[in-house]
C-alpha positions in Angstrom: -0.3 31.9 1.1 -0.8 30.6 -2.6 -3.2 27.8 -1.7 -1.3 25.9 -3.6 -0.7 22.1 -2.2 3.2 21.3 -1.4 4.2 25.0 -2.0 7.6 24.7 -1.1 7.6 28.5 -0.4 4.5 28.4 2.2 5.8 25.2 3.7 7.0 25.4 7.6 10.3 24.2 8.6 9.6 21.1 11.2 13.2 20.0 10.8 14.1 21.0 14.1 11.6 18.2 15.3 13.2 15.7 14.0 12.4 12.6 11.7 9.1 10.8 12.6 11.5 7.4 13.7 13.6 9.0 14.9 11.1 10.5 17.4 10.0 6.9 18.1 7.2 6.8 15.3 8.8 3.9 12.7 6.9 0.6 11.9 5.7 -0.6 15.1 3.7 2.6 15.8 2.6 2.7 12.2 1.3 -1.0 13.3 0.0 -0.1 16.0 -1.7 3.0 14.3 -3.6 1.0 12.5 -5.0 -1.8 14.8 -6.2 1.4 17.0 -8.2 2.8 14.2 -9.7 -1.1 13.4 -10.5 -1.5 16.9 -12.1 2.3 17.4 -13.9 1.2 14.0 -12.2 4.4 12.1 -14.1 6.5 14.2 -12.9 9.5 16.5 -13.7 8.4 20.0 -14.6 11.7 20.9 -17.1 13.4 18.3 -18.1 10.2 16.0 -16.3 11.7 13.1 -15.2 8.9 10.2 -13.8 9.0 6.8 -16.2 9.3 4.1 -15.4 6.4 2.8 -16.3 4.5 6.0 -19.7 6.1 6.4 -20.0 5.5 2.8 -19.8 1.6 3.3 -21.5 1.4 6.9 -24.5 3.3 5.4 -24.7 1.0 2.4 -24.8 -2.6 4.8 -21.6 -3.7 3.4 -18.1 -4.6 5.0 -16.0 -2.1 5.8 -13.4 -0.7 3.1 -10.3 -2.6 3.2 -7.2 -0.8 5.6 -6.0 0.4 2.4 -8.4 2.1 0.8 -9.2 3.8 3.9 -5.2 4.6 4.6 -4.8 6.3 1.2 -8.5 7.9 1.9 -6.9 9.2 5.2 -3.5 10.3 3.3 -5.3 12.5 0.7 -7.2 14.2 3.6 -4.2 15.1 5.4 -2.1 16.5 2.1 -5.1 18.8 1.7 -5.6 20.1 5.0 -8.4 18.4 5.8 -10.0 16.3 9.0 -8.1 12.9 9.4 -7.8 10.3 11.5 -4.4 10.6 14.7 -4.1 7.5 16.5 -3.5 9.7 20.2 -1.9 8.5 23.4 -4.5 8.4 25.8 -1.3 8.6 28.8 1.3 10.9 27.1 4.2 9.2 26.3 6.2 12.2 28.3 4.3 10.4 31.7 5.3 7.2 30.7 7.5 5.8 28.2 6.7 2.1 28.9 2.8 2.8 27.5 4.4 4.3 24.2 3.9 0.6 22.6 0.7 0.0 24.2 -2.4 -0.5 22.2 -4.9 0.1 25.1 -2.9 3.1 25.4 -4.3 4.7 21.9 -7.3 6.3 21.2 -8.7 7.4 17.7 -9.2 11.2 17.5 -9.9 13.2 14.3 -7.0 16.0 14.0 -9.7 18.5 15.3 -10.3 16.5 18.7 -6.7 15.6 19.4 -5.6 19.2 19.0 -8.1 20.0 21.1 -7.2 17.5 23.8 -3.3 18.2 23.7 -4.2 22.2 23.9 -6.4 21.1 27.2 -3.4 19.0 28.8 -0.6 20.4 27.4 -1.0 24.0 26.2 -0.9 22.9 22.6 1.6 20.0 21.5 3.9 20.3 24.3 4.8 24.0 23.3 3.2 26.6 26.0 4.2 29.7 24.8 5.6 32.7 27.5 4.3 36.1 26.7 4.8 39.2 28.4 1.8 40.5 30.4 3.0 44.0 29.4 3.3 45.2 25.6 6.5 47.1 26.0 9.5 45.0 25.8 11.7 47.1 27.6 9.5 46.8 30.4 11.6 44.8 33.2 8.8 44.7 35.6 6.3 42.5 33.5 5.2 39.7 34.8 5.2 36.1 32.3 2.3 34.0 31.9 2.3 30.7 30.1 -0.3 30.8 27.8 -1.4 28.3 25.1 -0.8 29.3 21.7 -4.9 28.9 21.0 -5.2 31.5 23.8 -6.0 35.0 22.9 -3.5 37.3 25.3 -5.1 40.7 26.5 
C-alpha cells in the first residue's frame, strides 16, 4: 500500500455490497444514527471510548459540541482509518427485520468494539469463511471448518 488517503489503486471493491440505501441505510437510519450516539452521549457503550472532541468539551465543563462538529469530527476519523463512532444493532437486523428502525435497538460502539462484537456473533460481518483443514487442495478427504476471518487456521 502507498499510505496514501483515497488511493484509487489500494482501494477495495465493496460494489458487490451494494449501495448503503439500497441496503436499507438512507435517511431514517442516518436519523436514527444520530439520536443513538446523543442518547449513548458519543460514547462506545462497551469500552468508554469518545471523539476527542467530546472529551475535549466534557473535560472543560462546557456543553457538548454541537452534532455537527462532532459528525464532521467522526467523518475525518473514518477517511483516515482511525477509531470512530458505528451506531450497532444490538438484535441483528438478519433476526429481525421489524427492530431495523428501532432506536432501543442501537447501541454506540467504536469501530474497534463493534468488529469485535460481530466477529463474536457472527464470525466477522456475516462472512465466516470455509477453509480446508488440510493444505493440499487436491486432497478430497479434508474435512471444512468455518472459521472467522480474525481466526488464525493451523
Amino acid at each position: 500500500m502507498c499510505g496514501q488517503l483515497g488511493c484509487s489503486a489500494h482501494q477495495r471493491d465493496y460494489s458487490y455490497r451494494g449501495t448503503t440505501a439500497a441496503r436499507g441505510y438512507g435517511a431514517d437510519h442516518r436519523r436514527l444514527k444520530i439520536l443513538c450516539h446523543i442518547r449513548d452521549e458519543w460514547r462506545c457503550v462497551d469500552c468508554g471510548w469518545e471523539p476527542e472532541i467530546v472529551r475535549d468539551f466534557r473535560e472543560a465543563g462546557l456543553e457538548a459540541p454541537s452534532t455537527e462538529a462532532v459528525l464532521r469530527m467522526l467523518k475525518i476519523a473514518f477517511a483516515k482509518g482511525e477509531r470512530h463512532l458505528h451506531a450497532d444493532h444490538q438484535v441483528p437486523i438478519e433476526q429481525s427485520e421489524e427492530l431495523r428502525r428501532d432506536l432501543d435497538n442501537y447501541k454506540t460502539r467504536c469501530n474497534v468494539c463493534h468488529a469485535s462484537k460481530t466477529a463474536r456473533e457472527d464470525g466477522g460481518f456475516g462472512h465466516s469463511v470455509v477453509v480446508s483443514k488440510s493444505r493440499n487442495p487436491r486432497d478430497s478427504s479434508a474435512q471444512s471448518a468455518s472459521v472467522s476471518p480474525f481466526q488464525s487456521v493451523v
